[in-house]
Structure formats: C-alpha cells, structure tokens
C-alpha positions as CSV (number, residue, x, y, z in Angstrom):
1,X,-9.8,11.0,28.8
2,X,-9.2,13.6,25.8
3,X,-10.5,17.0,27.9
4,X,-11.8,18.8,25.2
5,X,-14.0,21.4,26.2
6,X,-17.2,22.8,24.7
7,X,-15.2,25.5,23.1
8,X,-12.8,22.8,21.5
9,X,-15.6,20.9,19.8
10,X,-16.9,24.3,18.5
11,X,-14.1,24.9,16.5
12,X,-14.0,21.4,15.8
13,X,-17.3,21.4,14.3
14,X,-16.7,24.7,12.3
15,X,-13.4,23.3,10.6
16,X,-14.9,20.4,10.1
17,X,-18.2,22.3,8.2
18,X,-15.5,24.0,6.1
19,X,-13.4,21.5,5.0
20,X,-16.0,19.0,4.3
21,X,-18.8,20.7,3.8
22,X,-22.7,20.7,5.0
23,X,-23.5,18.1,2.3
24,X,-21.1,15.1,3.6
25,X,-20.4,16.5,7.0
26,X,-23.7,14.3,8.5
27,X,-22.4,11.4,6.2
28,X,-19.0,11.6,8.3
29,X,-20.2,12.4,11.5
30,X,-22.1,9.2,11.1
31,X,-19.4,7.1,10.2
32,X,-17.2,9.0,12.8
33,X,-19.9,8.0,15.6
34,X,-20.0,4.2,14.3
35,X,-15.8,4.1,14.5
36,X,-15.8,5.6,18.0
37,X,-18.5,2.8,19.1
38,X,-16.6,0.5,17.6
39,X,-13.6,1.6,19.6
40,X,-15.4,1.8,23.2
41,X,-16.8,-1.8,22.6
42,X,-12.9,-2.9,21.8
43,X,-11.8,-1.0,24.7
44,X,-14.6,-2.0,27.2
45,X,-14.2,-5.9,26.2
46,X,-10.4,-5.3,27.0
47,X,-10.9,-3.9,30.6
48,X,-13.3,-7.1,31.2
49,X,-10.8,-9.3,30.1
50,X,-8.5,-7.5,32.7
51,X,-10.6,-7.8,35.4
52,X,-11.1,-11.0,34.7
53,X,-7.8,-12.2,35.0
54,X,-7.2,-10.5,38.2
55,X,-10.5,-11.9,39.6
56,X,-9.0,-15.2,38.5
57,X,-5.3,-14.4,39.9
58,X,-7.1,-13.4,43.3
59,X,-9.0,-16.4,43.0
60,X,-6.2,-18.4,42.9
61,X,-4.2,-16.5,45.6
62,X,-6.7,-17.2,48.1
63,X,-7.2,-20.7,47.3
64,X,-2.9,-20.7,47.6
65,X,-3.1,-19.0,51.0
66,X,-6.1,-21.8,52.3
67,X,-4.1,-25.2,51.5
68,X,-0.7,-23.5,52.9
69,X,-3.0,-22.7,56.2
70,X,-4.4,-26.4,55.5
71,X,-0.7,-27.8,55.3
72,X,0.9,-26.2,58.2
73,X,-2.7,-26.9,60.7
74,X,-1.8,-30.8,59.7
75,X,2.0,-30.2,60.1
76,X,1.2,-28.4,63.6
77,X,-0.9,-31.2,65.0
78,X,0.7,-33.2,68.3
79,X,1.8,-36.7,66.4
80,X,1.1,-39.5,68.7
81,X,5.0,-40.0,70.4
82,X,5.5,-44.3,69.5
83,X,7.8,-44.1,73.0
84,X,4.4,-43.7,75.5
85,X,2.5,-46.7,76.5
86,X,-1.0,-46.6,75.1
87,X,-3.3,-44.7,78.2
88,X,-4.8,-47.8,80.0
89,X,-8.4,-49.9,80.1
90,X,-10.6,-50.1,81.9
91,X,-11.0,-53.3,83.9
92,X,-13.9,-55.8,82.7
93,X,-16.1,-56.1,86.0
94,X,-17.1,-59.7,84.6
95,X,-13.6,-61.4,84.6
C-alpha cells in the first residue's frame, strides 16, 4: 500500500517527537490511529459495495445466458408440420 519500512517510521516517529513534543505526541498518535480506522472502515465498506455489484452483475449475466439457452431450446424444437396426416388409430376390436 504505502511501503514504508521500519527505518521510515523511525524517523517518522523521531520528527514527530520533536515537533510535537512527548507531552501531546500520545494525544496525536491517538487521534492519528482513530482517523486511519476511520479511513479503513470507509475503504473496506467501499470494496464490499464493489463486490457486491459484480456479484449482482454476474448474477444477472448468468440468469441472461439461462433464458437465451431457454429461448433458443423452445425455438429449436421440431414444430408439428400442419401438412402431415395425424399418425393413425388403432382399430376398436368391438365395432
């Protein structure tokens, strides 16, 4: 995501204890933290709404593909042809 090394949050931490200074710096550090959670919460809700909608889009996709497969299976069937005489009876043995 950022890379930042170990090294990198050592100097990090080392500005950040001079320019603010060890009374405030766990003060900030806290609200720091609470910002950043904040922030992955926003983020993480985001990427489930994502997914989601492509769960959704593949949903409907698939349900696409099914009634075009329906479609054509009833368009394929052999239509009864109205020119052929009706296959014969059988003969009553009674008559």
């Amino acid at each position: 995501m950022l890379d930042i090394a170990w090294p990198e949050l050592v100097v990090i931490g080392a500005v950040a204890l001079v320019a603010i200074g060890p009374k405030d710096l766990p003060r900030v550090m806290q609200v720091l933290g609470r910002w950043v959670g904040k922030a992955r919460t926003v983020a993480n809700e985001f990427h489930r709404t994502f997914e989601q909608l492509e769960y959704e889009s593949q949903i409907a996709e698939k349900l696409k593909q099914q009634k075009s497969a329906a479609s054509e299976t009833q368009t394929a069937a052999p239509q009864p042809d109205s020119t052929t005489p009706p296959p014969p009876r059988p003969r009553d043995e009674e008559r």
